[in-house]
C-alpha positions as CSV (number, residue, x, y, z in Angstrom):
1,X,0.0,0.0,0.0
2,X,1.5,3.3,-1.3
3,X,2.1,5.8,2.2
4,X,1.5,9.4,1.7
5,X,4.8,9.8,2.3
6,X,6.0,7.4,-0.5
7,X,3.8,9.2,-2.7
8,X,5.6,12.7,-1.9
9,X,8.8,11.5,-2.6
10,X,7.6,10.1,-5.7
11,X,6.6,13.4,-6.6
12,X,9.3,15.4,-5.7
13,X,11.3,16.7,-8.9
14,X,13.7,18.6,-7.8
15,X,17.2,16.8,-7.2
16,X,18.5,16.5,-3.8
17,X,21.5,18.3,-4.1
18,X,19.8,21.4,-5.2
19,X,17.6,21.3,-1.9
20,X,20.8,22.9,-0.7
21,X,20.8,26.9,-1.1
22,X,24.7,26.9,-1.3
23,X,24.2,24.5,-4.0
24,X,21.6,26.8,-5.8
25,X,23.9,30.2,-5.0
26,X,26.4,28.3,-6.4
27,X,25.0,27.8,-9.8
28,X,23.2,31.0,-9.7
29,X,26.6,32.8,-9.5
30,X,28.5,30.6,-12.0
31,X,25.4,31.1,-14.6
32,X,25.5,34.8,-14.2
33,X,29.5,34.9,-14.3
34,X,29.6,32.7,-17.7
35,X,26.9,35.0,-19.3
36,X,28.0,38.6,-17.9
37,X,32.3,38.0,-18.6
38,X,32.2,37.8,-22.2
39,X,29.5,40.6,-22.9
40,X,31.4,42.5,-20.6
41,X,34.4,42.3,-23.4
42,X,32.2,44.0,-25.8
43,X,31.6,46.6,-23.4
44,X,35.0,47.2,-22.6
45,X,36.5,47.1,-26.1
46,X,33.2,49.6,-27.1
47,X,33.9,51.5,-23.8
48,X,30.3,51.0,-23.0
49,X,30.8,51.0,-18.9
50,X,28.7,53.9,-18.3
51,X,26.0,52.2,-20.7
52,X,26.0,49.3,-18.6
53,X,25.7,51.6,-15.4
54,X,22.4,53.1,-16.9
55,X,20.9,49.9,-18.0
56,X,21.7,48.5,-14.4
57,X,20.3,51.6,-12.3
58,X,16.9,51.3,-14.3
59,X,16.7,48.0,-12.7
60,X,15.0,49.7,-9.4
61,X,12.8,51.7,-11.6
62,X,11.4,48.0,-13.2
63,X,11.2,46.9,-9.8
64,X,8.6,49.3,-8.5
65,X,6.6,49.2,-11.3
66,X,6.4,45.7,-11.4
67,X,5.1,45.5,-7.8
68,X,3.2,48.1,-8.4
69,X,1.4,46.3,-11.2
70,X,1.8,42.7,-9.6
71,X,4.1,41.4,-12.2
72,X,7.3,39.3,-12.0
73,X,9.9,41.8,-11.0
74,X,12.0,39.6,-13.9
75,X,10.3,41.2,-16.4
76,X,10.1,44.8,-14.9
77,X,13.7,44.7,-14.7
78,X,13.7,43.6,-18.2
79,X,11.4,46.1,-19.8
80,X,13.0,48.8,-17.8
81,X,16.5,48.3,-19.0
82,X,15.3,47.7,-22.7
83,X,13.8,50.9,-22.1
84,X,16.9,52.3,-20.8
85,X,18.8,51.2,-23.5
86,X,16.4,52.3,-26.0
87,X,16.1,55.7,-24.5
88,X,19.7,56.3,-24.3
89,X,20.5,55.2,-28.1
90,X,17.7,57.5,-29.5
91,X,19.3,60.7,-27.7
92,X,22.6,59.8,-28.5
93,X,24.7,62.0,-31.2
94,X,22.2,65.1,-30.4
95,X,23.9,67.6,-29.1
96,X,25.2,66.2,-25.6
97,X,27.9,64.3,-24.5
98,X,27.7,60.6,-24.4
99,X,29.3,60.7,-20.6
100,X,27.1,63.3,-20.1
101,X,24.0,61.8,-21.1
102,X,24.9,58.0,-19.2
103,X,25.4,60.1,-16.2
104,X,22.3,61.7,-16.0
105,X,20.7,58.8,-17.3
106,X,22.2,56.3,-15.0
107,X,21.6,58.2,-11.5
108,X,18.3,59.8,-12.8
109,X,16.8,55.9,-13.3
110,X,18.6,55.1,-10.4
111,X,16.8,58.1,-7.7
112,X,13.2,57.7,-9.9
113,X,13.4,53.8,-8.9
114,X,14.0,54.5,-5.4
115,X,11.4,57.5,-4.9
116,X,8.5,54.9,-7.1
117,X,9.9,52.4,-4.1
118,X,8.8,54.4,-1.6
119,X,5.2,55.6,-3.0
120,X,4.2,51.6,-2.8
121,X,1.4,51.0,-0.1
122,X,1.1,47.9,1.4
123,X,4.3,46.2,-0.5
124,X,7.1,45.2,1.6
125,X,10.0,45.6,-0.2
126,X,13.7,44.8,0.7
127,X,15.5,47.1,-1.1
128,X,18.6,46.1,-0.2
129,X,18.5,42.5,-1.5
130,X,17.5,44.5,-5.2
131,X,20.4,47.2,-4.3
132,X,23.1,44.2,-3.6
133,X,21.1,41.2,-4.3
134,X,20.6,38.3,-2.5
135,X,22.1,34.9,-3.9
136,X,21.8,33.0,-0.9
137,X,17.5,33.6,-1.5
138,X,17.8,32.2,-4.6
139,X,15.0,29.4,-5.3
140,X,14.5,27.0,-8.4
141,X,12.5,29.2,-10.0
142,X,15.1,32.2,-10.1
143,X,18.2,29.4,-10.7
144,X,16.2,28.3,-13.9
145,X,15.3,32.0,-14.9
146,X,19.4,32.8,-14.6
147,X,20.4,30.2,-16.6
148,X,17.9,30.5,-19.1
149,X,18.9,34.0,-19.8
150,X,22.2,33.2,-19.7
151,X,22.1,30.7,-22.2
152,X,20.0,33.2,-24.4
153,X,23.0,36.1,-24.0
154,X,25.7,32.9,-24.8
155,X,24.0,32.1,-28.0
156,X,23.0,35.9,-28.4
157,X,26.8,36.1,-28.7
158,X,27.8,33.1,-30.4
159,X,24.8,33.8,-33.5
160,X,26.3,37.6,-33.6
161,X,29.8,37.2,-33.0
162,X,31.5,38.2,-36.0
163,X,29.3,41.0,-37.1
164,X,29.6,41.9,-33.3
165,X,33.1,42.1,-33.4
166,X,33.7,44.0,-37.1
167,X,31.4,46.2,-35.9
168,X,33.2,46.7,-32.5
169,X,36.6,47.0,-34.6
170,X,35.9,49.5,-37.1
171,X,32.3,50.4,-37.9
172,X,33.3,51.9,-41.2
173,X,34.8,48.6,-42.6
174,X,32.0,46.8,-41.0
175,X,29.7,48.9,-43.3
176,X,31.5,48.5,-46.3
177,X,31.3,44.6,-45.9
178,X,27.5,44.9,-45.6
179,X,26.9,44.6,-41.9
180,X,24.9,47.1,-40.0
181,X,26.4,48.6,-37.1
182,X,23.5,50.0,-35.3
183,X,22.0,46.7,-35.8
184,X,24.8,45.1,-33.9
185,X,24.2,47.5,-31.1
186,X,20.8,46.3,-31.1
187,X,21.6,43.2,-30.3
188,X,24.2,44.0,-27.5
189,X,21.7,45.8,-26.0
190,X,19.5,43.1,-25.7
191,X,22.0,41.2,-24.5
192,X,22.4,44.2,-21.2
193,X,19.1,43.9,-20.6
194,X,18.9,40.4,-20.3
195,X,22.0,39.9,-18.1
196,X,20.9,43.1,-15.6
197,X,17.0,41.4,-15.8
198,X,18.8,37.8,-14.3
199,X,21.8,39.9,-12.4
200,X,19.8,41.5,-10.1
201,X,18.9,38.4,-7.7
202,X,22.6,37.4,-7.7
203,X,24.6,41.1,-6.7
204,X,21.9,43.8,-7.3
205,X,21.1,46.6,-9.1
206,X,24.5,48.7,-8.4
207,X,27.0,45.6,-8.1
208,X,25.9,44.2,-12.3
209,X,28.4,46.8,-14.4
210,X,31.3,45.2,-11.7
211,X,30.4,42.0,-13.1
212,X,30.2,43.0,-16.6
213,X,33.8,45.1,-16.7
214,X,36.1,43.4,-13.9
215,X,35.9,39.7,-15.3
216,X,36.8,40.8,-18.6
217,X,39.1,43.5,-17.5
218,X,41.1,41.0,-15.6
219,X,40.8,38.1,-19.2
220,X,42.9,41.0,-21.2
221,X,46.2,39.9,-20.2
222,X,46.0,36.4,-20.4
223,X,44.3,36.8,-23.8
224,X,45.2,36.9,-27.5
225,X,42.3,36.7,-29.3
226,X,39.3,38.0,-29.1
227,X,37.4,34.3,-28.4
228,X,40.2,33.5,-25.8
229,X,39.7,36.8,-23.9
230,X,35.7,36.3,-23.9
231,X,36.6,32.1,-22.8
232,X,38.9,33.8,-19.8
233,X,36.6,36.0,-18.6
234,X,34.0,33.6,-18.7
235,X,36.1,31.4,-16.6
236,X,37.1,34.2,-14.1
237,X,33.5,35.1,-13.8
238,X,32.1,31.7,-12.8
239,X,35.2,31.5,-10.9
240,X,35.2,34.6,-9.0
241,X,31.2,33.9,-8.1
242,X,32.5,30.5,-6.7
243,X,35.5,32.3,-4.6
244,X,33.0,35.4,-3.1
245,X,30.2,33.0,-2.1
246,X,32.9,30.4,-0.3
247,X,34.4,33.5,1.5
248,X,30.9,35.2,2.3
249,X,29.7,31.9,4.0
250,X,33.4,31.4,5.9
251,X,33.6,35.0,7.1
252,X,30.1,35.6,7.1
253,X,30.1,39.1,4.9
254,X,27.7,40.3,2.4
255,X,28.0,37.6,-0.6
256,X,27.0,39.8,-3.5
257,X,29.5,42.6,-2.7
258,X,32.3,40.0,-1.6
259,X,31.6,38.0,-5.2
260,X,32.9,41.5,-6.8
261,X,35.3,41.8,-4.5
262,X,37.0,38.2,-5.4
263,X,36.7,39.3,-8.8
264,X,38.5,42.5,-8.5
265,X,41.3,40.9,-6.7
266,X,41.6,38.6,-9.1
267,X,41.9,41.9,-12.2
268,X,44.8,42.9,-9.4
269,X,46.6,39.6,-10.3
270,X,46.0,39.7,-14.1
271,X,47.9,43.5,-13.6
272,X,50.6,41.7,-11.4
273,X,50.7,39.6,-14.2
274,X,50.9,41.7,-17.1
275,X,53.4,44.1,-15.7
276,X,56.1,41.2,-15.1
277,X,55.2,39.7,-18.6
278,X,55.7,43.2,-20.3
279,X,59.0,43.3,-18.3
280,X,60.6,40.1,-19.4
């Protein structure tokens, strides 16, 4: 005779090992470090880091008006930083700076998210766990939403990746071999959006541009290709997400913020690195 109990195990679908929230921070981490790294090389060799900033600082904005609608703060975040992105492209070239213009954009987005926060009745709302995530929350639900993003911004990247990069290069040539460059910027910023829409559980809303630049900061070095600086990166941002969460759980310290932090020690050692190479 089949026991109630037999019958709930039976049931049960999720694996055993990922009934462990270390287990599911640690794939969280090493899904959003394999997806943000190599993007992050087309926003350094594009000098995009503001760009990223006010994509990221939109994130709060989504937030709010996602709660405030009762919709899945995934998709808030989503359609706010496609708006973002959107936004800043159209007033680009028209007049104003493009430091000028990420600046105001990014802290604007940032302060209008934080006063729409504060205007929500009846919504309890940890702000600080959407400021500087919280990994350690994470649930199956959000692990399979990270990786499914992820693996949309991987094959975002793989589908694009030589247009991306001619365009990146020298947007002139790129032109003249029949490839659109604004096109191409189209599809990076989709790929922002994505990774700030699946970031923002894992380090939060201010902490997703560190992800982005240090990992492949720190790949440049090592690298000597394009494809083996996006591979490094990729492997120093699932590897600094690994390192950060061990040392948040042994010395019991904020884990998003101390995920960045492992991987901006590990850009110091790529420095280390390239100074003593450049010396021999």
């Amino acid at each position: 005779m089949t026991t109630a109990t037999d019958m709930t195990t039976t049931a049960r679908k999720t694996p055993p090992m990922l009934d462990d929230f270390l287990a599911r921070a640690a794939l969280a981490g090493v899904g959003l470090g394999l997806a943000a790294a190599p993007l992050g090389c087309f926003v350094v060799w594009r000098r995009m880091a503001y760009f990223g900033d006010a994509t990221a600082h939109a994130a709060i904005l989504g937030v709010s008006l996602s709660l405030a609608f009762s919709a899945s703060p995934t998709f808030g975040v989503l359609a706010a930083a496609l708006a973002m992105a959107a936004l800043i492209s159209g007033l680009s070239g028209r007049g104003m700076a493009a430091d000028t213009l990420l600046g105001v954009a990014a802290h604007s987005a940032l302060a209008l998210g934080l006063v729409a926060v504060s205007f929500l009745s009846g919504v309890r709302v940890d702000l600080m766990s959407y400021l500087f995530g919280d990994i350690l929350a994470v649930s199956m639900t959000d692990l399979l939403v990270i990786w499914a993003g992820g693996a949309a911004v991987v094959g975002l990247l793989a589908w694009r990746w030589q247009p991306l990069l001619a365009a990146t290069l020298n947007a002139d040539l790129a032109v003249a071999s029949g490839i659109d460059p604004r096109r191409e910027q189209l599809a990076l910023t989709i790929g922002l959006a994505i990774v700030v829409a699946v970031a923002i559980k894992v380090v939060g809303a201010l902490l997703i541009g560190a992800m982005l630049l240090i990992p492949a900061a720190a790949a440049r070095p090592f690298a000597r290709t394009p494809e083996a600086m996006a591979l490094i990166a990729a492997g120093i941002g699932a590897g600094a997400a690994l390192l950060g969460l061990a040392a948040s759980v042994a010395w019991d310290t904020p884990t998003g913020p101390t995920i960045v932090s492992a991987a901006a020690g590990c850009f110091v050692v790529s420095v280390v690195w390239g100074g003593l190479v450049r010396r021999r």
